[in-house]
N, C-alpha and C positions, 0 to 999 in steps of 0.2 A: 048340302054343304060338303064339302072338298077338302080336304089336309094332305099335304105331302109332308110327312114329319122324316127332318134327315139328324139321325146323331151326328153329333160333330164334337171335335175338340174345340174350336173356335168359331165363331162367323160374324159377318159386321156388316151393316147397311152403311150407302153413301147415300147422299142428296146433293146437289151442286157441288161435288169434292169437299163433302164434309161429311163427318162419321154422326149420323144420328143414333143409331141403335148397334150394339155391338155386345156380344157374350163369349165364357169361357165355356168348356164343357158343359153338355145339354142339348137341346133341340133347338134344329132352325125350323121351322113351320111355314109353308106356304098356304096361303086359306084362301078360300073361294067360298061362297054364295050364289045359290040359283033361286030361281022364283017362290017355289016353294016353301024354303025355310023358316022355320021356327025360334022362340027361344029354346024349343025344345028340344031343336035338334043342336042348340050351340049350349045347352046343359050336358047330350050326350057327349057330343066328342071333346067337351071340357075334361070329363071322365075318362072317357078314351087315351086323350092324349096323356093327364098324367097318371092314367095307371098303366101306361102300353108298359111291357118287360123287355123292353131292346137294350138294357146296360147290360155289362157283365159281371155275375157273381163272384164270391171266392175262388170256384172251379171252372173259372172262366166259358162259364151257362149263361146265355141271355136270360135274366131271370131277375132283374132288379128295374122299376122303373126309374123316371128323372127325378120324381121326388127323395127316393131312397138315397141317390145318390148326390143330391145336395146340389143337382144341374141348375140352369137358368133354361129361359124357352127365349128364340129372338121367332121374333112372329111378324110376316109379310104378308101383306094382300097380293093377289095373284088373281085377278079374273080369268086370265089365257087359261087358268084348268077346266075350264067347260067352254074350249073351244072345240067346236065339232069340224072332223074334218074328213065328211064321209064322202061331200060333192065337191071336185076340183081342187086346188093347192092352196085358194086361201081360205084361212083359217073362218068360220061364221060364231061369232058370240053371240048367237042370240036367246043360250040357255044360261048365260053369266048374267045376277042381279044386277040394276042400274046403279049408277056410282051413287046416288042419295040415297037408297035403301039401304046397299052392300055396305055403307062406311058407320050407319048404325047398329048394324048387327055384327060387324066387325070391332065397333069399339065396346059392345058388348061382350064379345068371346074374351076379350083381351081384360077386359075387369074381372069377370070370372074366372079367369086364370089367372088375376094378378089376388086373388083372396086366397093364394094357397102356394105362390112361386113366385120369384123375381121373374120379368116381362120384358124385356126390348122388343121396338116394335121399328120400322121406317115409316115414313109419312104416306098418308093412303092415298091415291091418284096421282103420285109423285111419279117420274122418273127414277129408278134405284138402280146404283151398284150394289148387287149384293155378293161377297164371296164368305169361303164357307171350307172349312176342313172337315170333308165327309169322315166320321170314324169307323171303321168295319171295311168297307163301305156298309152303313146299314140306312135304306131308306124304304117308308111304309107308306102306303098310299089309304086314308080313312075317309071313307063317304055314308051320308047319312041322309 
């Protein structure tokens, strides 16, 4: 399993120019799935993601997670993060889970994370516009 989690002030999914998922301050997540994974490993980086300390404290310290600070998570599916691109220029996915697998353990991460956070999510095998006001810039790359 795969997370690009980016702080953001804002960010918002589209689907046929339409806003399905959209949040204020908190994290935007891209997730991915490989063969491998577990509920065990989308128990860890449930924990991962909302204890990571990327907000800023009083003393303007990376030192607060999303929860403390009262964020939302907008949450995308992304198989391109386990695209391998050791041989030639295009891309090989052939270590990204298949879209019947990946969209079950995908809508599990996202129940798990909705028992403890507000959740936006875009539609899974869709098309997305996604944009996004990176905050910091701060962006963490979590594998599991």
């Amino acid at each position: 399993m795969k997370i690009v989690a980016q702080r953001v002030i804002k960010s918002k999914v589209e689907v046929s120019n339409k806003v399905v998922g959209e949040i204020e301050h908190g994290l935007m997540l891209l997730v991915s799935f490989t063969h491998t994974d577990t509920e065990e490993n989308i128990d860890y980086m449930v924990k991962k993601v909302l204890g990571l300390r990327i907000f800023d404290d009083e003393s303007g310290v990376m030192n607060r997670s999303v929860l403390d600070v009262g964020g939302s998570i907008l949450s995308i599916s992304q198989f391109t993060l386990y695209a391998d691109t050791k041989k030639g220029n295009r891309p090989s996915y052939i270590n990204a889970l298949s879209g019947d697998k990946a969209t079950v353990l995908y809508d599990k991460f996202n129940e798990k994370l909705r028992q403890f956070i507000k959740v936006e999510t875009g539609i899974f095998g869709s098309e997305m516009k996604v944009s996004l006001i990176n905050d910091g810039p701060v962006t963490i790359i979590l594998e599991k």
